[in-house]
PAKE-938023 format. One line per 8 residues: number of its first residue (from 1); for each residue x, y, z of C-alpha. Coordinates in pm, 1 decimal. Example, Ala and Ser with C-alpha at 12.3 -4.5 7.8 and 13.67 -1.06 7.14 Angstrom:
1> 1230.0 -450.0 780.0 | 1367.0 -106.0 714.0
This chain:
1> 2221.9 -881.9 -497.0 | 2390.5 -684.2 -767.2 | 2236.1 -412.9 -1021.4 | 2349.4 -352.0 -1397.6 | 2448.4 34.0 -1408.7 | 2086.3 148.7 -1548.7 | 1917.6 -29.3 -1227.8 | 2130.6 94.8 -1006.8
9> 2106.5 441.6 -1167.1 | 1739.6 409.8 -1113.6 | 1720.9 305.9 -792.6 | 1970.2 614.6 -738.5 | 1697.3 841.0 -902.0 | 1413.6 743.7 -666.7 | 1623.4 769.6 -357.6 | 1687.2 1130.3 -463.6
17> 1299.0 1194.0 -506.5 | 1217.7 998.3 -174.7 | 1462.5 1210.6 43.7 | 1304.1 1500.4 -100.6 | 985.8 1437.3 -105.1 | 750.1 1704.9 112.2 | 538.8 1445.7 291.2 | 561.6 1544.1 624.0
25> 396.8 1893.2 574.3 | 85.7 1651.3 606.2 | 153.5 1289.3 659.2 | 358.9 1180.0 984.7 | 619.0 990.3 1082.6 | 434.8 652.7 1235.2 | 599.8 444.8 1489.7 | 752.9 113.7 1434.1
33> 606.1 -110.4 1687.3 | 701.4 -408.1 1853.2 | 470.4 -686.4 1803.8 | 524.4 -963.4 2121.0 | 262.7 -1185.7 2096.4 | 323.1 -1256.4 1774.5 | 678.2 -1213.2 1801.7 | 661.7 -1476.1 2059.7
41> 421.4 -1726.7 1842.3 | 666.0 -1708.0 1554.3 | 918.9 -1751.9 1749.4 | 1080.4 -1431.8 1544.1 | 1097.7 -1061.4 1583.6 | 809.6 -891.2 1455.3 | 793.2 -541.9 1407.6 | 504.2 -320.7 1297.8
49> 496.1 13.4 1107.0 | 195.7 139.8 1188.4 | 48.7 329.6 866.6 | -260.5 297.7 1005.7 | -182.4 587.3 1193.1 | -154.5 860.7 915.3 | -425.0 1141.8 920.8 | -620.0 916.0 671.6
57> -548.2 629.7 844.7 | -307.0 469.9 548.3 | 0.8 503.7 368.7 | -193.4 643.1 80.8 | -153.1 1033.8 198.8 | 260.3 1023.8 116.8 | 233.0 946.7 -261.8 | -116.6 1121.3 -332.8
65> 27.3 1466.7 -128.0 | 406.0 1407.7 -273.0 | 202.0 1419.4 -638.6 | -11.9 1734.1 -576.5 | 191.1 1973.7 -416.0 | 465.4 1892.1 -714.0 | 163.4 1992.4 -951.7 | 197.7 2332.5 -1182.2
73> -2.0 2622.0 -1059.2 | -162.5 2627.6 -1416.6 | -242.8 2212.7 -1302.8 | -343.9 2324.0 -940.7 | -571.5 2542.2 -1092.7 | -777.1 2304.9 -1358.2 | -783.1 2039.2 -1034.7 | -797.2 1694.6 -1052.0
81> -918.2 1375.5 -1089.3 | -839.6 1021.4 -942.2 | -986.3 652.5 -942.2 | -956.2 498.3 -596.8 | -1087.0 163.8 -407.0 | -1057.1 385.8 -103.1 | -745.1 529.6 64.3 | -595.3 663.3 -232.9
89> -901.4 856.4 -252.4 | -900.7 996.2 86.2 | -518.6 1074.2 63.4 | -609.9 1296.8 -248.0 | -902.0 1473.6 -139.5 | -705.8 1635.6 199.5 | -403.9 1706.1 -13.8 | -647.8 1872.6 -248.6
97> -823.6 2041.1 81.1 | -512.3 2141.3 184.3 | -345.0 2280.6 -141.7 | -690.6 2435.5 -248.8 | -705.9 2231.7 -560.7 | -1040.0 2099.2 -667.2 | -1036.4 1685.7 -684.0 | -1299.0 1453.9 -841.3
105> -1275.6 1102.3 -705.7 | -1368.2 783.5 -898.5 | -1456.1 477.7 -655.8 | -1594.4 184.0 -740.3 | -1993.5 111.4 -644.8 | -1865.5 -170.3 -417.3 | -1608.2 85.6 -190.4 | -1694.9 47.4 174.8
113> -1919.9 322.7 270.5 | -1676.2 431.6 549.7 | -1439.2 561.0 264.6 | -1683.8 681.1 48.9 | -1735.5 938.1 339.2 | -1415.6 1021.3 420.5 | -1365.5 1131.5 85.8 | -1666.0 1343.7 36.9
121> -1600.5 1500.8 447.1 | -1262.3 1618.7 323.8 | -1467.9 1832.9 65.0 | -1332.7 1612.4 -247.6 | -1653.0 1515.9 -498.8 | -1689.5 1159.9 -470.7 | -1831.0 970.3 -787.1 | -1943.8 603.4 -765.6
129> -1874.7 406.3 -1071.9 | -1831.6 14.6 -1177.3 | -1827.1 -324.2 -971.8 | -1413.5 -275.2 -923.8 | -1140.4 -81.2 -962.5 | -1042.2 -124.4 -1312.4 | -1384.4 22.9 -1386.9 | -1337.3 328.9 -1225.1
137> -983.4 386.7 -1339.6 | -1121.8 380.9 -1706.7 | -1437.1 596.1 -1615.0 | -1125.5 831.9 -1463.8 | -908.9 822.9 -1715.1 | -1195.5 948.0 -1958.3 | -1317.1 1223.6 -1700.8 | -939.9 1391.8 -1693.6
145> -934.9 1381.9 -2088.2 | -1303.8 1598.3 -2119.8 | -1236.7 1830.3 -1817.1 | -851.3 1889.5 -1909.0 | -766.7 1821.5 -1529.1 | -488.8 1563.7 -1420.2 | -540.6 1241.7 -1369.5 | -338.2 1144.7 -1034.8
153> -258.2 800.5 -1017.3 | -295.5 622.6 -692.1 | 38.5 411.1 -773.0 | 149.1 400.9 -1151.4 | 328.0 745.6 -1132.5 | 696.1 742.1 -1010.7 | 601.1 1095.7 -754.6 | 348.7 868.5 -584.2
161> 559.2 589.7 -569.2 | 861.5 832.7 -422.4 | 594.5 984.5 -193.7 | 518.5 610.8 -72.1 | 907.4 535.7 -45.9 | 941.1 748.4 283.0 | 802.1 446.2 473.2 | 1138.3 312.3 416.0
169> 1344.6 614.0 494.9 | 1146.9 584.8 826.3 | 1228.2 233.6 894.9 | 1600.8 215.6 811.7 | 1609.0 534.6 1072.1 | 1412.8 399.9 1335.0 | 1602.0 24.9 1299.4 | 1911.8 16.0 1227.5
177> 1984.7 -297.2 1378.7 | 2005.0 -672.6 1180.8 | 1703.0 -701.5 969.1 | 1597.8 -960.4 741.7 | 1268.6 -893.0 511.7 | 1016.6 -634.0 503.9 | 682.3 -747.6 427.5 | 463.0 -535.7 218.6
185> 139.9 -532.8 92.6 | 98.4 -542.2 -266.9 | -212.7 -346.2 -477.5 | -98.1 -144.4 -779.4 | 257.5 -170.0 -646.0 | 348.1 164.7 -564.2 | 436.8 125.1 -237.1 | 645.3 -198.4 -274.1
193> 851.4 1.4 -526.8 | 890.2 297.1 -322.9 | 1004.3 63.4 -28.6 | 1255.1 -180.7 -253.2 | 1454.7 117.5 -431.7 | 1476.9 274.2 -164.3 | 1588.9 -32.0 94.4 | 1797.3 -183.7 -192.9
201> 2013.8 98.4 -277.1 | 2121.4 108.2 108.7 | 2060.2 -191.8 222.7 | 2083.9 -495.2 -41.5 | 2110.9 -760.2 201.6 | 1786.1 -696.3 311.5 | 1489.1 -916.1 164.6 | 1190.3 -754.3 16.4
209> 886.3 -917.1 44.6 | 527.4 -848.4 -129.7 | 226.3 -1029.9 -17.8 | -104.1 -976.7 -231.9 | -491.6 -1105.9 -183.3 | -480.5 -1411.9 -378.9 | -782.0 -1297.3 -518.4 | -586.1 -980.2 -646.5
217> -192.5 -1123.8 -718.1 | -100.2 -917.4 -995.4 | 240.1 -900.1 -919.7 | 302.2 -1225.7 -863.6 | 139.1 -1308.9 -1195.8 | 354.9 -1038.6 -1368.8 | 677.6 -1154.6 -1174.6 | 603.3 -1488.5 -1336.3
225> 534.4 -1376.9 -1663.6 | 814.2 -1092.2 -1673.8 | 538.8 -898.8 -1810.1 | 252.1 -723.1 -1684.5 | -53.5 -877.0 -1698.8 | -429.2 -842.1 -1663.2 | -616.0 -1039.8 -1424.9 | -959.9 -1165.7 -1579.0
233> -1115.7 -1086.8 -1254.4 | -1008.1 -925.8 -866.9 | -1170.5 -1026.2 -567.2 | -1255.0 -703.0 -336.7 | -1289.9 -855.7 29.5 | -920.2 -695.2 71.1 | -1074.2 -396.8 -160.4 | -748.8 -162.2 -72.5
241> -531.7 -398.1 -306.0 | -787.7 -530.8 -552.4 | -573.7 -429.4 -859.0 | -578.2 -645.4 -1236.4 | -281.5 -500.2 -1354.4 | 54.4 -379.3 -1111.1 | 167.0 -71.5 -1245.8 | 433.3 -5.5 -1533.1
249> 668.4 234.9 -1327.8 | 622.1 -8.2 -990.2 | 715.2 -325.9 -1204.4 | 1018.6 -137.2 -1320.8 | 1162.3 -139.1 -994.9 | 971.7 -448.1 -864.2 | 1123.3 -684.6 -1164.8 | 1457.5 -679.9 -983.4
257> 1418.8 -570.5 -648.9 | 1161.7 -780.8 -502.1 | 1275.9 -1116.8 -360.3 | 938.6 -1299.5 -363.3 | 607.6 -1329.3 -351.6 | 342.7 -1471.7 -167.5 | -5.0 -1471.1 -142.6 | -272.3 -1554.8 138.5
265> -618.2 -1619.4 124.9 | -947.2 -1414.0 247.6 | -901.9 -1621.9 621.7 | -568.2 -1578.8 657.4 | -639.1 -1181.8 648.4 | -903.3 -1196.9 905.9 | -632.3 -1430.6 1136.6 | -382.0 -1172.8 1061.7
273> -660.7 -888.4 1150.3 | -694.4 -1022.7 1518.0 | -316.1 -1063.1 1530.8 | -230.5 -746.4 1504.5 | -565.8 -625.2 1706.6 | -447.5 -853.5 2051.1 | -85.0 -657.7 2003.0 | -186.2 -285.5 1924.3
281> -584.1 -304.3 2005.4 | -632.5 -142.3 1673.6 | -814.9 -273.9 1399.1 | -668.8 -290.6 998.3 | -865.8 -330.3 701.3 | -812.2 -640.6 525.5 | -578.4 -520.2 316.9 | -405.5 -378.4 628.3
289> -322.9 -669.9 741.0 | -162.9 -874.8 436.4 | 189.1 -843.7 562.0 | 135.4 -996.3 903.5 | -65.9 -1283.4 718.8 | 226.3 -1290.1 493.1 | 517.9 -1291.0 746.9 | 316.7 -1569.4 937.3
297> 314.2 -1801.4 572.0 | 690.7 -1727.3 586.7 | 761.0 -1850.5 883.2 | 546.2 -2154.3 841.0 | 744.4 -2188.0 550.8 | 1062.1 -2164.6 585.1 | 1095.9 -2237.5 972.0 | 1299.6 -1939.2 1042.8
305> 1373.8 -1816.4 1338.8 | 1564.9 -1563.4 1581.0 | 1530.2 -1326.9 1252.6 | 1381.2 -945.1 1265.9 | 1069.6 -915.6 1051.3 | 896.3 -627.0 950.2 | 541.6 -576.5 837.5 | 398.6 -236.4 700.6
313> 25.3 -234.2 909.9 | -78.5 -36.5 611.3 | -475.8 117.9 639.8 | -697.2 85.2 901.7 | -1033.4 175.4 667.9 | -1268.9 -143.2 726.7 | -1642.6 -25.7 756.7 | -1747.8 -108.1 1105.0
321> -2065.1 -352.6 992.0 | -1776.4 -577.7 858.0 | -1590.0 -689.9 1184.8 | -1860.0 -949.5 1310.5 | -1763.3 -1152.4 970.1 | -1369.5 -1046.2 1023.0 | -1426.9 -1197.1 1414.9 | -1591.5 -1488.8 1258.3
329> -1345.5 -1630.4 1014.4 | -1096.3 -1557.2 1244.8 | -1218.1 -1777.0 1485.9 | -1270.1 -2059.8 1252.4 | -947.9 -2051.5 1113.0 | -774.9 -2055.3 1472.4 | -634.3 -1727.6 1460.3 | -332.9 -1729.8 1701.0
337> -12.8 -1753.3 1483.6
């Protein structure tokens, strides 16, 4: 894969915000785990990198603390304001705890309750507004412009998406073996950009893959288009990804640095769910659990094998009243790999 000067430039410019990015004064460095049962199904190496195991349990605490502790004091002071379907949300509000900034946080009426809680326990003021995320982002957008605060974007801002690209610092340093694809899941596409500039500039070779709800593929739509587009409508049983529109600064990067991508369906998540739970005995969200789902499609697919696979495991937020219906379409759709 080769890059015109201005990509390549870019690409540059993210790598330089990503290795200097402050995450780790509150996110950590998660492990990359080995995934043998499913590694042995698939007849592949499969590797997990467990962002299920931040303080917030998701990825979303990089890019939302990477944003707010880059903020003016004159900004820190006003506070801020964010629309979330969840871990976004959470991710803000103990940044904000943390930095002593005051956050508002948009969610959609339809955001498990589990978040909803999380937000409002990390002393962030939670306010409940529209059937999905676009609704809230608007209802955001208009809160930031009365109130003067800053609107922090939970992926269409290129500090969150640097924030996000220290997953893939991680990874390159804790593999540095043969790798073939990284599989990530795909909402707003900040952290699929953060990953791809990051893995492209060092590593070209290796294949970046998003996978998205296909209930919610707005990057596969815009990837098709070579535009971004608006989805008439998002389903929200994966609610961490259910986007209508990938964001301007991700599809920057995403237009040439994303090899494919693929979509699974609502039953393939809950397969993928008890894949990764007989490995780790953890439990993902749905939207958790989309690169698993999508590495197993790949496979299917293309019949590879002997190759090393990665999967960002990336939120474990699934309200606990949803697992009997997770259990149950598993089981119906056969869930070993």
């Amino acid at each position: 894969m080769s890059f015109t000067t201005d990509q390549q430039a870019l690409l540059e410019r993210y790598v330089k915000k990503i290795l200097a990015a402050p995450v780790y004064e509150l996110a950590v460095r998660t492990p990359l785990q080995a995934a043998p049962a499913l590694s042995e199904a698939l007849g592949n190496q499969v590797l997990l990198k467990r962002e299920d195991l931040q303080p917030t349990f998701s990825f979303k605490i990089r890019g939302a603390y990477n944003k707010l502790v880059q903020l003016s004091d004159a900004q820190k002071a006003r506070g801020v304001v964010t629309a979330s379907a969840g871990n976004h949300a959470q991710g803000v509000a103990l940044a904000a705890r943390e930095l002593g900034i005051n956050a508002t946080i948009v969610m959609p009426c339809t955001t498990p309750q589990l978040k909803v809680v999380g937000v409002r326990s990390r002393g962030a003021d939670a306010v409940l507004h529209g059937e999905s995320f676009p609704f809230a982002l608007a209802y955001a957008l208009g809160l930031a412009e009365q109130t003067g605060r800053t609107f922090v974007s939970p992926f269409d801002d290129p500090e969150v998406i640097a924030g996000q690209g220290t997953v893939a610092m991680e990874i390159l340093r804790q593999h540095q073996g043969p790798l073939e694809a990284i599989f990530v899941p795909v909402g707003g596409g900040g952290l699929i950009a953060g990953i791809a500039a990051y893995v492209k500039y060092l590593r070209p070779d290796v294949r970046i893959i998003g996978v998205e709800s296909e209930h919610s593929a707005c990057l596969q739509a815009a990837m098709q288009a070579s535009e971004r587009v608006v989805l008439p409508s998002v389903g929200t049983f994966a609610d961490g990804v259910a986007v209508a529109q990938v964001g301007a600064y991700g599809f920057e990067v995403c237009r040439f640095c994303v090899d494919e991508v693929l979509t699974v369906s609502n039953d393939e998540l809950c397969a993928a769910i008890k894949n990764i739970y007989d490995d780790t005995r953890s439990i993902t969200e749905p939207s958790g659990a989309l690169a698993v789902a999508g590495i197993k499609k790949y496979v299917a697919r293309s019949g590879v094998r002997g190759q090393t696979l990665i999967a960002i495991d990336s939120g474990a937020n699934i309200n606990f009243d949803s697992l009997g219906h997770v259990a149950e379409r598993a089981a119906l759709s056969g869930a070993p790999a």
